[in-house]
matplotlib code that plots the C-alpha trace (Angstrom):
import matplotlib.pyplot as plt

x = [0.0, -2.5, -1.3, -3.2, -2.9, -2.0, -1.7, 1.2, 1.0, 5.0, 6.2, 9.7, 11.8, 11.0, 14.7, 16.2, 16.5, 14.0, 11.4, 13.9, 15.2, 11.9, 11.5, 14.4, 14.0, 10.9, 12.4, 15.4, 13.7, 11.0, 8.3, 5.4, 4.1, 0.4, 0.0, 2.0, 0.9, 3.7, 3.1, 4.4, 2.7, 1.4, 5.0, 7.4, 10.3, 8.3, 6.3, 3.9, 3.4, 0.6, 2.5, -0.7, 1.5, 0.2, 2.1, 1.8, 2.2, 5.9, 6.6, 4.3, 6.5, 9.8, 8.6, 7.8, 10.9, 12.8, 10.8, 12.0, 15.1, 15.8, 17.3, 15.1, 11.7, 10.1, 7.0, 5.5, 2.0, 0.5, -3.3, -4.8, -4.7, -6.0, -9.3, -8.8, -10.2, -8.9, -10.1, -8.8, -9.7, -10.1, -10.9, -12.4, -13.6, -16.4, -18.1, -21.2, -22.8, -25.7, -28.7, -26.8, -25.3, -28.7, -28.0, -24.2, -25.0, -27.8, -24.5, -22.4, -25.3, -26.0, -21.9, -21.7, -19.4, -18.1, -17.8, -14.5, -14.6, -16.9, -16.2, -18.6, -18.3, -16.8, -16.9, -14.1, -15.3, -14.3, -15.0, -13.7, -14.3, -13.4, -12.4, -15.9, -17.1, -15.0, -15.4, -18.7, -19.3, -16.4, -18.5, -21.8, -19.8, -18.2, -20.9, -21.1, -16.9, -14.4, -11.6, -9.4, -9.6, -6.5, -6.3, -4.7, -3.9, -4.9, -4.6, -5.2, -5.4, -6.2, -9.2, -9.6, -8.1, -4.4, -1.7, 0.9]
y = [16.7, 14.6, 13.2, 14.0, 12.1, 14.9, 14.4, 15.6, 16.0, 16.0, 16.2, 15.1, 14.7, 11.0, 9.4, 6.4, 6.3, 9.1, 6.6, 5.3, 8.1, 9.6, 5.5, 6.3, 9.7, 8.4, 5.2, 6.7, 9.5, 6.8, 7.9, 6.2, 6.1, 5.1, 4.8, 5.9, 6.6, 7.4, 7.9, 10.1, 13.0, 14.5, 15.3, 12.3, 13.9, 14.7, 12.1, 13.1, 11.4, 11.0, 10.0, 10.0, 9.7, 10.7, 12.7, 15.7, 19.3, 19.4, 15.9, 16.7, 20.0, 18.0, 15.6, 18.8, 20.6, 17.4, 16.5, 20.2, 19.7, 16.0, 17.6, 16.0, 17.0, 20.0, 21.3, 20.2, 20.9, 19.6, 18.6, 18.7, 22.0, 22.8, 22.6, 18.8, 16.1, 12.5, 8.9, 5.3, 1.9, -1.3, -4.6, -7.3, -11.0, -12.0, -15.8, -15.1, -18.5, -18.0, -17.7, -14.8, -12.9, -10.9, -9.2, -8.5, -6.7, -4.4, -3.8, -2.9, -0.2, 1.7, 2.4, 2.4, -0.3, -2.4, -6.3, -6.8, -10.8, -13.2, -16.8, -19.6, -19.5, -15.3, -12.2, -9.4, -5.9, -2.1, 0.3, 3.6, 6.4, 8.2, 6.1, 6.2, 4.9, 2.4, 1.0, 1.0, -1.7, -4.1, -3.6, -4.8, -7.2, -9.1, -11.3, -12.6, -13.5, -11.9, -13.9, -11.0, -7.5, -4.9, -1.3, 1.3, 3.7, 7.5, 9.7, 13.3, 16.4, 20.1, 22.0, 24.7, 25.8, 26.5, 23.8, 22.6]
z = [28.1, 25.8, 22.7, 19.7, 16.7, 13.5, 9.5, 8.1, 4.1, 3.1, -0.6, -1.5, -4.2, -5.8, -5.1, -4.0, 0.0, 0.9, 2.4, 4.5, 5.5, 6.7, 8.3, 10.5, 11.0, 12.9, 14.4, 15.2, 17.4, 19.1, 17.1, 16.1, 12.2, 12.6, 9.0, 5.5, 2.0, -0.6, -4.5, -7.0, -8.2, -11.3, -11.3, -11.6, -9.6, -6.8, -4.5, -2.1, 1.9, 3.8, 7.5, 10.9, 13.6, 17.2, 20.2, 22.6, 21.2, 21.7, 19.9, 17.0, 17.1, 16.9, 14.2, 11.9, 12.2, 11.8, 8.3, 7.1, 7.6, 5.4, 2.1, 0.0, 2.0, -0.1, 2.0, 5.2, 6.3, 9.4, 7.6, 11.3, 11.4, 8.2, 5.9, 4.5, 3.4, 4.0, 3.3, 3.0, 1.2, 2.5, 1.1, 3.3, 2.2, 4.0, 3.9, 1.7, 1.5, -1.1, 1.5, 2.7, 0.3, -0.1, 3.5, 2.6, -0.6, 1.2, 3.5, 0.4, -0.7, 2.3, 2.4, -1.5, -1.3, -4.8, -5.2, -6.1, -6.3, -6.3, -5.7, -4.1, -0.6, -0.2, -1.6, -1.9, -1.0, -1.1, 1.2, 0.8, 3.0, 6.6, 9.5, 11.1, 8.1, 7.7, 11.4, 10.6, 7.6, 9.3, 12.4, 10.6, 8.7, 11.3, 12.5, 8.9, 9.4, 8.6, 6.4, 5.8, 5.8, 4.4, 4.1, 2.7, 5.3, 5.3, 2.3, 2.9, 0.9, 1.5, 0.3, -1.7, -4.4, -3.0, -4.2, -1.6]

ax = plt.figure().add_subplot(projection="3d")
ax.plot(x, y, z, "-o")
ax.set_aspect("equal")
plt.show()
């Protein structure tokens, strides 16, 4: 079987101990969490999860019935297997000595990039977009050097007019 990597899109209700809950419902199991979003939502009592986790069909099957049934999980929906859209941020200083800041900011246009910071020897910039996006500009960056570089991790959402 090949492992596929998937999006699930989980609200719950915003209480104490739900994050950790999910955290060990994965651990616990031997799962892997390749990257996790949480916020609240337009309404407080209800956050919303973005978990990219990978596996083969029956795993990915396991991990879904196990979210439904945590009490305070309110919907599921596996993303990869719908209509979406998903993006994440990242922020990476680069050394930009003056003589070469010129070539970094042509950089920051072709991916619509922002400054963030400016100081005399690097500049902060963000970068938000797809993964293949993403891999791109720290590709192009990196022979400039690379001091630090964070991200968000995936946020995904559905398209169309339908509300999860």
């Amino acid at each position: 079987m090949t492992e596929e990597r998937h999006i699930f899109s989980v609200l719950v209700e915003n209480r104490f101990g739900v994050l950790a809950r999910i955290a060990g419902l994965f651990s616990g199991r031997g799962f892997n969490i390749d990257s996790l979003n949480v916020a609240e939502t337009d309404d407080p009592a209800v956050s919303h999860m973005t978990i990219v986790t990978h596996g083969d069909t029956q795993i990915i099957e396991q991990i879904y019935k196990h979210l439904n049934k945590l009490i305070d999980v309110i919907k599921v929906t596996d993303l990869t297997v719908e209509n979406h859209v998903e993006r994440e941020i990242i922020l990476i200083k680069v050394y930009a000595e003056p003589q070469r800041r010129g070539e970094i900011l042509q950089i920051m246009e072709i991916f619509r990039a922002h400054t963030i910071d400016v100081s005399p020897d690097s500049l902060i910039i963000e970068v938000t977009g797809d993964e293949g996006k993403l891999k791109a500009v720290v590709d192009l960056l990196r022979p400039y050097g690379i001091q630090e570089l964070v991200r968000t991790g995936k946020i995904a959402i559905m398209r169309g007019a339908a509300k999860q």
